[in-house]
Every structure is written in C-alpha cells, then in structure tokens.
DODO-894468 format. One record per atom (N, C-alpha, C): chain; x, y, z; atom name. Coordinates in steps of 0.05 Angstrom, whole numbers, plus 32768, in hexadecimal, padded with zeros to 4 digits. Example, Ala and Ser with C-alpha at 12.3 -4.5 7.8 and 13.67 -1.06 7.14 Angstrom:
<pts>
<pt chain="A" east="8108" north="7F8E" up="809C" name="N"/>
<pt chain="A" east="80F6" north="7FA6" up="809C" name="CA"/>
<pt chain="A" east="8108" north="7FBE" up="809C" name="C"/>
<pt chain="A" east="8101" north="7FD3" up="808E" name="N"/>
<pt chain="A" east="8111" north="7FEB" up="808F" name="CA"/>
<pt chain="A" east="8102" north="8001" up="809D" name="C"/>
</pts>
This chain:
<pts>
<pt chain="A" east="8280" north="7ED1" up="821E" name="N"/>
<pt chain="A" east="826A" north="7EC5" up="8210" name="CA"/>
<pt chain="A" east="825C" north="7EDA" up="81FF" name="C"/>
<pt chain="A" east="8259" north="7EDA" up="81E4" name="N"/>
<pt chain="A" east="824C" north="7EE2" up="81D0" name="CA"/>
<pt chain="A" east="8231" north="7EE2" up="81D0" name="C"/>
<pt chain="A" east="8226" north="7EF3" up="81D3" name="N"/>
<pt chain="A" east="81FD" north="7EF5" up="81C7" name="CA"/>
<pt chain="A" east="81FB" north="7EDE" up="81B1" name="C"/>
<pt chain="A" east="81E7" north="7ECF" up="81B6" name="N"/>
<pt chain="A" east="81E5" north="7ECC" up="8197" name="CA"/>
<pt chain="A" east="81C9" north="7ED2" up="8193" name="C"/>
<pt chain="A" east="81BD" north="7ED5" up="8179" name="N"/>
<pt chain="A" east="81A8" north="7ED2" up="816E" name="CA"/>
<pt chain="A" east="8193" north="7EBC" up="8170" name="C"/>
<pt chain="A" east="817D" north="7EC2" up="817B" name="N"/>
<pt chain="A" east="816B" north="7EA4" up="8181" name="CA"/>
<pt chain="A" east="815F" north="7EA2" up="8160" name="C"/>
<pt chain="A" east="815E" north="7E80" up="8164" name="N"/>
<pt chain="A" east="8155" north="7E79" up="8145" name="CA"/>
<pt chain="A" east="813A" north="7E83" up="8144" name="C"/>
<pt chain="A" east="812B" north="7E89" up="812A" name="N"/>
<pt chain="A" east="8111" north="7E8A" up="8128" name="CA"/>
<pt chain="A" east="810B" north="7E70" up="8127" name="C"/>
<pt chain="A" east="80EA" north="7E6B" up="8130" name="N"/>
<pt chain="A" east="80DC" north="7E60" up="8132" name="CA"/>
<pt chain="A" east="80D1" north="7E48" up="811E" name="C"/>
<pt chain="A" east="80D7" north="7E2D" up="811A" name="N"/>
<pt chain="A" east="80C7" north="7E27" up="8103" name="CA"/>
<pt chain="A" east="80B8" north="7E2A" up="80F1" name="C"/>
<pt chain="A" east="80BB" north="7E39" up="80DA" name="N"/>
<pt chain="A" east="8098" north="7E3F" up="80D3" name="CA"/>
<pt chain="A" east="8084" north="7E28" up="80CE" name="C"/>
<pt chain="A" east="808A" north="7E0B" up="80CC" name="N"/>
<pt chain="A" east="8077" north="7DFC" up="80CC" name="CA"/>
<pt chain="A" east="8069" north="7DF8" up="80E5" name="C"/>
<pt chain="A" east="8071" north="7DFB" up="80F9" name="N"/>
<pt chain="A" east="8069" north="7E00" up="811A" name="CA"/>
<pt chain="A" east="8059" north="7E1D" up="811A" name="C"/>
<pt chain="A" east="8059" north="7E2B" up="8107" name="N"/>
<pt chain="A" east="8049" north="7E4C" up="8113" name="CA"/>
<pt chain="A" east="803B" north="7E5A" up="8101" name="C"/>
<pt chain="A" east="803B" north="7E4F" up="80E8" name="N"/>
<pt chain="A" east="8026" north="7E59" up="80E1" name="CA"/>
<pt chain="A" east="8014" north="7E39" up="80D6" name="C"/>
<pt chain="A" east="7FFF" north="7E48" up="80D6" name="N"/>
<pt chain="A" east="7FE4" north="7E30" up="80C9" name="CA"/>
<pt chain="A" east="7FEA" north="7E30" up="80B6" name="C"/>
<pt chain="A" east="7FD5" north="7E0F" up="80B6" name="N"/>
<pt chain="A" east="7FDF" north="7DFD" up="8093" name="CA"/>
<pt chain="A" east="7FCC" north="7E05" up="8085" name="C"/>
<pt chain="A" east="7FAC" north="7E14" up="808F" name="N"/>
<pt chain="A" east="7FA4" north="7E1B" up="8082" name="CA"/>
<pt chain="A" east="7FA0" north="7E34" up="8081" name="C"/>
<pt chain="A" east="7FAA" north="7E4D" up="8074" name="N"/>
<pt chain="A" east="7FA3" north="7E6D" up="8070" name="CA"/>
<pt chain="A" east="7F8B" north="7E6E" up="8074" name="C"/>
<pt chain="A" east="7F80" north="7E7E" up="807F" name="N"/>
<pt chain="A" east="7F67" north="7E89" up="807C" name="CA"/>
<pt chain="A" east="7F62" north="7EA5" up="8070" name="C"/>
<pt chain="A" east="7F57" north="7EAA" up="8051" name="N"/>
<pt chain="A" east="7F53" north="7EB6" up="803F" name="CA"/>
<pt chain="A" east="7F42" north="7ECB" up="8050" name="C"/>
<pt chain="A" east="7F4A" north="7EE4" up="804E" name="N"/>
<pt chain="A" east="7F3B" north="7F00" up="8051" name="CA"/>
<pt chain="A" east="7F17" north="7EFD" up="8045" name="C"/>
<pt chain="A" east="7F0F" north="7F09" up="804F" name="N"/>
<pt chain="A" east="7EEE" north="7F06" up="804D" name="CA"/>
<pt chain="A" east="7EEB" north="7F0F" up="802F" name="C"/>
<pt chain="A" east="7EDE" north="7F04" up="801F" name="N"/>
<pt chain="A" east="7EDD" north="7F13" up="800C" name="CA"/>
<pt chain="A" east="7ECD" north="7F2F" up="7FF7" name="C"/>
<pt chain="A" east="7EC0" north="7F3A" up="8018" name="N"/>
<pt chain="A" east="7EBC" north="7F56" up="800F" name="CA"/>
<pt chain="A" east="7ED4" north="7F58" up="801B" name="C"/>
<pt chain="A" east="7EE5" north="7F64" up="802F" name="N"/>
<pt chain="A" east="7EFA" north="7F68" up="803D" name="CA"/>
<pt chain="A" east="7F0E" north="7F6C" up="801D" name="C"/>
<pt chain="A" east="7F15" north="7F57" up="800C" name="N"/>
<pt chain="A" east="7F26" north="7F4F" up="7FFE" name="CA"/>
<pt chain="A" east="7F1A" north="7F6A" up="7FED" name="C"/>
<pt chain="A" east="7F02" north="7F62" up="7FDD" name="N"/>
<pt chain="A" east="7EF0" north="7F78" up="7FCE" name="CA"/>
<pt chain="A" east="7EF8" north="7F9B" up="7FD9" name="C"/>
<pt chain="A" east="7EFB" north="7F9F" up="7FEC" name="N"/>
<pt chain="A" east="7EFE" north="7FC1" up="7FF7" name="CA"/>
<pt chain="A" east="7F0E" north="7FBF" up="7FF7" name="C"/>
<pt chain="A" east="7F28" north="7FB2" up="7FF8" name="N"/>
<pt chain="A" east="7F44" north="7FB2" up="7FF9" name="CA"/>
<pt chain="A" east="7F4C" north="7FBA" up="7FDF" name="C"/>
<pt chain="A" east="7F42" north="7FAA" up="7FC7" name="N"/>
<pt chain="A" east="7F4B" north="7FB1" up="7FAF" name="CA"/>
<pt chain="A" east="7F46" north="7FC9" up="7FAC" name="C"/>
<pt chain="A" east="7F23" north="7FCD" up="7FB2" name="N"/>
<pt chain="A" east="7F1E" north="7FEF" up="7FA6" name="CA"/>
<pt chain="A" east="7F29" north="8003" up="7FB4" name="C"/>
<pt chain="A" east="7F2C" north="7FFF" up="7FC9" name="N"/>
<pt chain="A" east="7F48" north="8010" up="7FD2" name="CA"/>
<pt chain="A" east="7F56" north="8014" up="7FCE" name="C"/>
<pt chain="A" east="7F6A" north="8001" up="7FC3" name="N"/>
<pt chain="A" east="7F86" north="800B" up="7FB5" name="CA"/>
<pt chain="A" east="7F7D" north="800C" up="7F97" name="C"/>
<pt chain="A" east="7F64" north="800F" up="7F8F" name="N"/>
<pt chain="A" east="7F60" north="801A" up="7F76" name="CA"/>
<pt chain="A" east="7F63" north="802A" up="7F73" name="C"/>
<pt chain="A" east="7F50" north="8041" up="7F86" name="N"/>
<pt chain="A" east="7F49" north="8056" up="7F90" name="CA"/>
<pt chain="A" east="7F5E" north="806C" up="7F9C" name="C"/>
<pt chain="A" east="7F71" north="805E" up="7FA3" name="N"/>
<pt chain="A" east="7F8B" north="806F" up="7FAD" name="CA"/>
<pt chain="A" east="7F97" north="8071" up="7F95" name="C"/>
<pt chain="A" east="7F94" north="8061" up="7F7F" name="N"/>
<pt chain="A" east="7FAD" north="805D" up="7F68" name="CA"/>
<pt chain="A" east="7FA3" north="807B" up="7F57" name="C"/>
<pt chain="A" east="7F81" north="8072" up="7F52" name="N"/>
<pt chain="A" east="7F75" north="808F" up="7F49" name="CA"/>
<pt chain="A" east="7F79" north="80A7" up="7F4E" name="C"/>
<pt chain="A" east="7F82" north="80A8" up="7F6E" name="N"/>
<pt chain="A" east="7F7D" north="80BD" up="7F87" name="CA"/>
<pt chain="A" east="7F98" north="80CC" up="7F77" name="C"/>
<pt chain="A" east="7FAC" north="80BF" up="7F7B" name="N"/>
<pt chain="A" east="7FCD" north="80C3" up="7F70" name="CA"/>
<pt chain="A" east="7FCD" north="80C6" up="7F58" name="C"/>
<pt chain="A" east="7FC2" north="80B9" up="7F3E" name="N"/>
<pt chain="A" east="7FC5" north="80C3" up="7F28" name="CA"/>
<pt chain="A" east="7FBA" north="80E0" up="7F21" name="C"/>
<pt chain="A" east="7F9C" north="80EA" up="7F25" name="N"/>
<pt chain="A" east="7F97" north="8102" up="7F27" name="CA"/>
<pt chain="A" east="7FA0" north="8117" up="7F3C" name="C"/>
<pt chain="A" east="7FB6" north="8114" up="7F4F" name="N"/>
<pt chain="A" east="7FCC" north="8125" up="7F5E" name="CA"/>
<pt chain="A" east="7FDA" north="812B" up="7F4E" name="C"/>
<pt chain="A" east="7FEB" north="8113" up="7F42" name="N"/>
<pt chain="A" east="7FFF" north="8115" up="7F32" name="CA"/>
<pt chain="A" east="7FF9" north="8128" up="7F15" name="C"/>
<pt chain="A" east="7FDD" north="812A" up="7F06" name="N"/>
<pt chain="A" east="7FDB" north="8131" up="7EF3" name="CA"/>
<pt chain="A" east="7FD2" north="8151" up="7EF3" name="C"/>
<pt chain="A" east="7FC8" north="8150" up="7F0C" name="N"/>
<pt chain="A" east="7FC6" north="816F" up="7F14" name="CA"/>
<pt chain="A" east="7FE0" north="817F" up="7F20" name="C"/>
<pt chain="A" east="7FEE" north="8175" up="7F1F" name="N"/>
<pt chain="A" east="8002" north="817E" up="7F23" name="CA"/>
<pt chain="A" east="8011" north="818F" up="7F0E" name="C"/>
<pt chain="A" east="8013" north="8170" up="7EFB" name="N"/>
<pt chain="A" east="8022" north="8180" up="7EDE" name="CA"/>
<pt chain="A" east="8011" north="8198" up="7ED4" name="C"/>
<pt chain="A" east="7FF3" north="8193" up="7EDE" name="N"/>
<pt chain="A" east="7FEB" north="81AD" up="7ED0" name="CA"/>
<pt chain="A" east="7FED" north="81BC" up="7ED8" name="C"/>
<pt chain="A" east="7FF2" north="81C1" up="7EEA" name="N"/>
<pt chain="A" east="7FF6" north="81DA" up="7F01" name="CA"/>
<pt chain="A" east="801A" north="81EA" up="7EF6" name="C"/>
<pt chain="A" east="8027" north="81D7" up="7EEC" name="N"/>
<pt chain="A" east="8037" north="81DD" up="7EE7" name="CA"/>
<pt chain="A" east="803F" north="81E8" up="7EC7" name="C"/>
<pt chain="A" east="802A" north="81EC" up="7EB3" name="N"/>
<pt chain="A" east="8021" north="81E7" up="7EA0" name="CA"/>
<pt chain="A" east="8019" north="8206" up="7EA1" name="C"/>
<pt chain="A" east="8012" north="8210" up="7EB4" name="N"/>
<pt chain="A" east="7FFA" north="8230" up="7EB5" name="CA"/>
<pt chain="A" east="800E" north="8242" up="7EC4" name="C"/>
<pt chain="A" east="800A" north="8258" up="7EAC" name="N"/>
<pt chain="A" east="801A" north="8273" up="7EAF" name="CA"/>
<pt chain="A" east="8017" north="8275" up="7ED2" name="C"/>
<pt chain="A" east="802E" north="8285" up="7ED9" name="N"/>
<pt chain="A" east="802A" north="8292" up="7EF1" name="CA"/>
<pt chain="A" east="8020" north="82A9" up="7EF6" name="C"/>
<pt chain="A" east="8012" north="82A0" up="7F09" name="N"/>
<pt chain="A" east="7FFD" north="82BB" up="7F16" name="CA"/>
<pt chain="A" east="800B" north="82CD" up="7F19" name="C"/>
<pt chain="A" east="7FFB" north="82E1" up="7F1E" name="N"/>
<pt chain="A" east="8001" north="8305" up="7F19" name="CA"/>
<pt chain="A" east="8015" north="830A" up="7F3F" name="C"/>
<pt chain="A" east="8009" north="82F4" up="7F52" name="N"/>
<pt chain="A" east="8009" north="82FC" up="7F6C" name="CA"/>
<pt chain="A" east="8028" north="82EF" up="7F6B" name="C"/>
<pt chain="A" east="8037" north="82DA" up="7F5B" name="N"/>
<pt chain="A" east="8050" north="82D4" up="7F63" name="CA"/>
<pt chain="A" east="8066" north="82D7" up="7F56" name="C"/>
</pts>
C-alpha cells in the first residue's frame, strides 16, 4: 500500500466570504515602511558606488 497525499481542504469551507481589511493606520505604516526601506536601500546602494568612486587611502 502506497502513502498517498491527503487532499487540501475546500477553500470555500475555510476561508471567509468576507476578508477583513487591515486597520487602516496598520495599512498606512505598512506602506511607509516599505517606503522607508526602499529609501533605506537606495542610499546603501548609492553610497556604495561612491565609495567606490574615491581614491584609495594611504593605509591600503
């Protein structure tokens, strides 16, 4: 006798018919957060090139 795989579950049986929408400050800090990270990463990324941009120090 072979294992088999149990079926998944209905999804009209498990999840609700109606979503319930994230609070909308909740929604609000979510965005500016991944605003804020996108910012966070662009000025990483741009300090970088500059870094790479500037003569090398005397010490390397």
């Amino acid at each position: 006798m072979t294992p088999t795989r149990p079926t998944p579950p209905d999804p009209a049986q498990t999840t609700p018919r109606h979503a319930v929408a994230p609070h909308p400050q909740l929604a609000d800090t979510m965005t500016e957060n991944a605003r804020l990270r996108t910012i966070a990463i662009t000025v990483m990324l741009e300090i970088a090139v500059l870094r790479e941009r500037l003569p090398p120090t005397a010490g390397e």
